[in-house]
C-alpha positions as CSV (number, residue, x, y, z in Angstrom):
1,X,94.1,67.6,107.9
2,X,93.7,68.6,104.1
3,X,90.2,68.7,102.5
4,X,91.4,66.8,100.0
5,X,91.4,63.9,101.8
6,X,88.0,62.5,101.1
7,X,88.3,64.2,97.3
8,X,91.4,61.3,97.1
9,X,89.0,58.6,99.1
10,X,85.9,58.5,97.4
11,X,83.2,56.9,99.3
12,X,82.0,53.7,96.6
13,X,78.8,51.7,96.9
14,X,77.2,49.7,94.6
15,X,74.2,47.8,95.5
16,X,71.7,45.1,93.6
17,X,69.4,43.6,96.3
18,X,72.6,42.7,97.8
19,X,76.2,44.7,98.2
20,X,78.0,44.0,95.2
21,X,80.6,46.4,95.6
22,X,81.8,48.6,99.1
23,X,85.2,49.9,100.0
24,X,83.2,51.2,103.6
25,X,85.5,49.4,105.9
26,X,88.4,50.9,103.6
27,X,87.0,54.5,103.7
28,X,86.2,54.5,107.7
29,X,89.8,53.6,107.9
30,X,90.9,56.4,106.6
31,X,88.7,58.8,107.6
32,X,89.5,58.0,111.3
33,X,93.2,58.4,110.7
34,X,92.4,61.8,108.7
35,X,90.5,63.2,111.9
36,X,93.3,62.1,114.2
37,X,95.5,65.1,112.0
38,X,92.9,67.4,112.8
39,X,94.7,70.7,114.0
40,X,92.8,71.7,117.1
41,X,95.7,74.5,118.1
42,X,94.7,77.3,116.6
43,X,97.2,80.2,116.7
44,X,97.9,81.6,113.2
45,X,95.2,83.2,110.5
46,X,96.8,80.0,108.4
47,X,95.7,77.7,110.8
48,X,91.7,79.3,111.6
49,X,91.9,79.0,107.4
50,X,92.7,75.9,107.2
51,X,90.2,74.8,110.0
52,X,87.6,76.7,108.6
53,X,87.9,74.3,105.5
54,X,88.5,71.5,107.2
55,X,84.4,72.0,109.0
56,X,83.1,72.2,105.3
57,X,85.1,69.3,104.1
58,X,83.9,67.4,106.8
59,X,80.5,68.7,106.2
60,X,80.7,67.2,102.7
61,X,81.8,63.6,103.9
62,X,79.2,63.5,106.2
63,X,76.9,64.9,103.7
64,X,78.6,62.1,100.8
65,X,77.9,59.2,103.6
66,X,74.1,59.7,104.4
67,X,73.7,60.2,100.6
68,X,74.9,56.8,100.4
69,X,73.0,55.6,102.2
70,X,69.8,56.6,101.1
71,X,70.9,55.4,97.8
72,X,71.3,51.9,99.1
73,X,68.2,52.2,101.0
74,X,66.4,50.0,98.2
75,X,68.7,47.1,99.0
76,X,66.5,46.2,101.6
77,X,67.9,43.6,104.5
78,X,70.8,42.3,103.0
79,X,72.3,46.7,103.4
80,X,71.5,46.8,107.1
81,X,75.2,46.3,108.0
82,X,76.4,48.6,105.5
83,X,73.4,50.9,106.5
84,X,74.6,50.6,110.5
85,X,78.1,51.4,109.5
86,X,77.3,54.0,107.4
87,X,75.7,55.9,109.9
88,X,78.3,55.2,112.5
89,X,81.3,56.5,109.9
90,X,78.2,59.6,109.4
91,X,78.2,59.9,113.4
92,X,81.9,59.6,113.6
93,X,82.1,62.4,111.3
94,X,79.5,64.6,113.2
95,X,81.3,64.8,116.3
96,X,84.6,66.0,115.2
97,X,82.8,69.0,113.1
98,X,80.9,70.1,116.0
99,X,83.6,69.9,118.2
100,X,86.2,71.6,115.5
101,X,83.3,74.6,115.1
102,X,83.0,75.2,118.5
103,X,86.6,75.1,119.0
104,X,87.0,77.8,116.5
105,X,84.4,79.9,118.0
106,X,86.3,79.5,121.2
107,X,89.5,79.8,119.9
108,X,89.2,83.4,118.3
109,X,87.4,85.1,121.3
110,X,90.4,83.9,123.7
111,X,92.6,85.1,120.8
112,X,91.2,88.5,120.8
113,X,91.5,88.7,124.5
114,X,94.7,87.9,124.2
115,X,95.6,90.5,122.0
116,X,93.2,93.4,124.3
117,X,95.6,92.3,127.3
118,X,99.1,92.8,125.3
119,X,97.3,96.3,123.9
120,X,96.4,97.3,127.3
121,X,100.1,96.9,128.5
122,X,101.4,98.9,125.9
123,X,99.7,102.0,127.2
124,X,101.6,104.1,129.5
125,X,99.8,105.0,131.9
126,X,98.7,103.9,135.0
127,X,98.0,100.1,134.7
128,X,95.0,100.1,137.4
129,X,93.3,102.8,135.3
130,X,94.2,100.8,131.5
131,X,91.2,98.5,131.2
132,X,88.5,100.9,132.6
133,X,89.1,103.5,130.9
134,X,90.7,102.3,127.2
135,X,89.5,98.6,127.4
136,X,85.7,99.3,125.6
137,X,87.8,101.5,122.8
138,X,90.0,98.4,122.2
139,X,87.3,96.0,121.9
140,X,85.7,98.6,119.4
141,X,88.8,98.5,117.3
142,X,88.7,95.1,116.3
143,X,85.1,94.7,115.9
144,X,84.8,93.2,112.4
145,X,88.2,92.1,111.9
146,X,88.2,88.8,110.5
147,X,91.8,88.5,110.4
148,X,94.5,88.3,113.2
149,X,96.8,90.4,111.7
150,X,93.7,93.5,110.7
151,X,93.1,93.2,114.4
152,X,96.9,93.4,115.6
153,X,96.9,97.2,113.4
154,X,93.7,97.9,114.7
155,X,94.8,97.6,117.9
156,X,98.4,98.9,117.4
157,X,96.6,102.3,115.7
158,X,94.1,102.6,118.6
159,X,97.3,102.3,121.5
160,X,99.2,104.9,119.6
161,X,96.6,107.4,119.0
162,X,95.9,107.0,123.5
163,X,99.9,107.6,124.5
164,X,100.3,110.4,122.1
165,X,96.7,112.0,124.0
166,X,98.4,111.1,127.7
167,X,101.9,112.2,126.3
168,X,99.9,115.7,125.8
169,X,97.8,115.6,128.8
170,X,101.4,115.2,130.5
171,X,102.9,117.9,129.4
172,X,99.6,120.4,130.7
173,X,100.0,119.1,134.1
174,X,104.0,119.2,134.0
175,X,103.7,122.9,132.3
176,X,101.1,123.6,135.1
177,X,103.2,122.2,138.0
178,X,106.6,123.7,137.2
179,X,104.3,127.2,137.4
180,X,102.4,126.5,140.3
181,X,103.9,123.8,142.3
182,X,102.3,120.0,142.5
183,X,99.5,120.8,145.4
184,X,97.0,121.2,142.9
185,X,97.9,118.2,140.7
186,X,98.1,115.3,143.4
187,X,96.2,113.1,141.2
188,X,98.2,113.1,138.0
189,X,98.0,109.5,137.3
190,X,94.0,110.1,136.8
191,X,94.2,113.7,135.8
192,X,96.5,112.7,132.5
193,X,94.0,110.1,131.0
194,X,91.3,112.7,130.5
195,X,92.7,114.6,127.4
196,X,94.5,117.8,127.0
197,X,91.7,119.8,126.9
198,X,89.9,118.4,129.7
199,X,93.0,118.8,131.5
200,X,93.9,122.5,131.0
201,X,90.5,123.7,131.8
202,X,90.3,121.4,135.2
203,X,93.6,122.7,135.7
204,X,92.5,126.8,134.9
205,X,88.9,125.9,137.2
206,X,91.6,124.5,140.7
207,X,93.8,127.5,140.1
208,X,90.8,130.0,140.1
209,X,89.1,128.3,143.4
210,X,92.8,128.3,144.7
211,X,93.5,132.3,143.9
212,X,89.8,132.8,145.2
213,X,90.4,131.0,148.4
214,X,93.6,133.0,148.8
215,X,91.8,136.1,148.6
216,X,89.6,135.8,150.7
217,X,91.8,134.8,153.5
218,X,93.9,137.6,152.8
219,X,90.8,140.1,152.9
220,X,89.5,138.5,156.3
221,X,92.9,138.8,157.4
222,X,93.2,142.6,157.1
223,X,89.7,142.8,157.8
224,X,90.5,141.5,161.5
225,X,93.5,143.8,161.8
226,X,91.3,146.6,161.0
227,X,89.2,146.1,163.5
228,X,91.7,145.6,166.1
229,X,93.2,149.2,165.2
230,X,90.3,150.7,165.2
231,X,89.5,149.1,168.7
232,X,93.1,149.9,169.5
233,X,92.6,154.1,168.5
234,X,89.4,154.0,170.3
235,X,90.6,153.0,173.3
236,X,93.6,155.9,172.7
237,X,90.6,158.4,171.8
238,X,88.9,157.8,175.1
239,X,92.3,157.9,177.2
240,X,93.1,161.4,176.0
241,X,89.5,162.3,176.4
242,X,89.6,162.3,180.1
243,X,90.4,165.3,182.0
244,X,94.0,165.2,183.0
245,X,94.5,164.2,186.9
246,X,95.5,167.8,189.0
247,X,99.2,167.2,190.5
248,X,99.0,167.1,194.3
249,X,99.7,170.6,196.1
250,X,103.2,170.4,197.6
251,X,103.5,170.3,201.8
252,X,104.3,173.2,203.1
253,X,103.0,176.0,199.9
254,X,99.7,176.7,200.6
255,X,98.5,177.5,204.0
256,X,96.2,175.1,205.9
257,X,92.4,175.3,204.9
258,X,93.4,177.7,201.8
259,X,93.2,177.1,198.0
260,X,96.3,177.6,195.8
261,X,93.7,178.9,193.2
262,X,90.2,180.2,193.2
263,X,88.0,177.4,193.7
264,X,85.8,178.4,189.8
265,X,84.4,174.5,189.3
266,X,85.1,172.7,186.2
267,X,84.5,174.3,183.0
268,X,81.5,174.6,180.6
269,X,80.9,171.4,178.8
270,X,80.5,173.0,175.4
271,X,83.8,175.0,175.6
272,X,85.8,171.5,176.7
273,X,84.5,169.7,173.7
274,X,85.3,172.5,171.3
275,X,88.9,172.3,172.6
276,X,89.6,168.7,172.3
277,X,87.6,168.7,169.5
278,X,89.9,171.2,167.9
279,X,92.7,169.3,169.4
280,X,91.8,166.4,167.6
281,X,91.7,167.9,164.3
282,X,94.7,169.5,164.0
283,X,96.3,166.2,165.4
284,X,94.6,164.3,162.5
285,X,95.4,167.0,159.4
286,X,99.4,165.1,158.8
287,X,98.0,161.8,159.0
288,X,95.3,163.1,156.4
289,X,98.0,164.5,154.0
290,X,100.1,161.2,154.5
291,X,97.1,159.5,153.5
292,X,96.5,161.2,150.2
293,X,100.4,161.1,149.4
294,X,99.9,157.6,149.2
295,X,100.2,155.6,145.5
296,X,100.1,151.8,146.2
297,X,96.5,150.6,146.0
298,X,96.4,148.3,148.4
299,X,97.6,150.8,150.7
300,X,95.1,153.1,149.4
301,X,92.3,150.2,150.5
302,X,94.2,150.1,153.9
303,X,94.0,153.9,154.9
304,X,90.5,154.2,153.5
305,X,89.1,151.4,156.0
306,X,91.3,153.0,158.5
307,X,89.6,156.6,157.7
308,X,86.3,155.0,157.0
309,X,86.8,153.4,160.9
310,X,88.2,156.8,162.6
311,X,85.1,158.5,161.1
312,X,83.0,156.3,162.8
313,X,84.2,156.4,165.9
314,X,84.4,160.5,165.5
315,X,80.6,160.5,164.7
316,X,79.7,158.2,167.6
317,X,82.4,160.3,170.0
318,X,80.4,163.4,168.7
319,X,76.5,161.7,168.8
């Protein structure tokens, strides 16, 4: 419906005591049929225009009508019928302009909702993390907007700028992965919607804990097989430590209730020790020099605990 509808279709009333002059019955006519060509399907900015104009031209009938009939107010009884359909056409024009404004109001919130859904599937990622995490960013963007097409650039500027930020968040994790393999990076999907820089230094934090981790297996690791060598070269020390078993005296070489030797008793203590003790050291003075010759750190650590163990057990062997 045009606004100029009731600019063509005047509303006329002339009254004297009595009606003289009323084209009401004409006017009502025609403002029926204009409200039946009401738009009510609101798509375009045109259209929201057009109905925008169509609630103040409506506005102005109704306001036109009720001025007429205050005007003929001081015709007294003979105006009640025009009075009565006055405010019927006045009543008749009420309704529709409600309805049309809250039709409006409707219209552009679902319209806007509309366009946050098509924005949301143009993002490319993950479409059960879209309206969580980018949906209140959307919304922002067109908050203002009176038009539907500032809203659709809004919106198309606020969907670029998030796929160029996961574009780059992708390429950290798929830099990251072809480095370190994908066991750290499970969760890519939620990993890539945080940012580039949120995603490099989660990345840098899990591959410090991983390294860490690593490292401290492989220290327990040769810390157990330390141990077990040095239980192992105890063991050996105490072996060689005991006195060495005298071979039986063959049948028949030594007379019956004689001693092949001079029964003297086992030596003293002291002098043993010294022996083996001297035995010991001279056993240990190439694996000493072997030690030294060697330029690898890590097998530097090695032969130190192994050194640092073997003195040990030479202190408490010697206690």
């Amino acid at each position: 419906m045009s606004n100029q509808v009731f600019e063509l279709i005047p509303l006329a009333i002339e009254t004297r005591g009595e009606v003289i002059a009323s084209n009401v019955d004409e006017f009502r006519e025609l403002v029926r049929g204009a409200l039946s060509n009401i738009n009510r399907e609101l798509k375009s900015d045109e259209e929201f225009g057009q109905a925008e104009l169509d609630v103040k031209a409506l506005k102005g009938a109704e306001d036109a009508v009720r001025s007429a009939k205050e005007k003929a107010l001081a015709d007294a009884e003979q105006l009640q019928a025009l009075f009565a359909a006055l405010d019927e056409t006045a009543e008749e024009i009420r309704a529709p302009r409600l309805e049309l404004e809250k039709l409006i109001a409707k219209r552009k919130e679902e319209v806007k909702t509309e366009l946050i859904t098509e924005a949301l599937g143009r993002l490319v990622c993950a479409p059960r993390l879209r309206a969580g995490t980018f949906g209140r960013s959307l919304t922002e963007a067109i908050k203002g907007k009176r038009t539907l097409d500032s809203m659709r650039k809004a919106l198309d500027v606020m969907v670029a700028t998030h796929n160029a930020m996961i574009e780059k968040s992708r390429v950290a994790i798929d830099t990251f992965t072809w480095e370190h393999g994908k066991e750290l990076v499970m969760d890519a999907e939620d990993l890539e919607i945080k940012g580039p820089d949120n995603v490099n230094g989660e990345l840098r934090r899990r591959l410090e804990l991983f390294r860490a981790e690593e490292e401290k297996k492989r220290l327990q690791a040769e810390a157990e097989k330390a141990k077990a060598e040095v239980a192992g070269m105890k063991q050996e020390a105490a072996e060689a430590a005991k006195p060495p078993v005298p071979a039986p005296p063959k049948i028949g070489s030594i007379p019956v209730g004689k001693s092949a030797l001079p029964d003297t008793g086992p030596p003293p203590v002291a002098d043993e020790w010294a022996r083996f003790r001297a035995s010991c050291l001279e056993a240990f003075r190439p694996l000493r020099a072997a030690r030294e010759a060697l330029q690898n750190p890590e097998n530097v650590v090695k032969a130190q605990r192994f050194a640092d163990a073997m003195n040990a057990a030479w202190k408490e062997a010697n206690a």
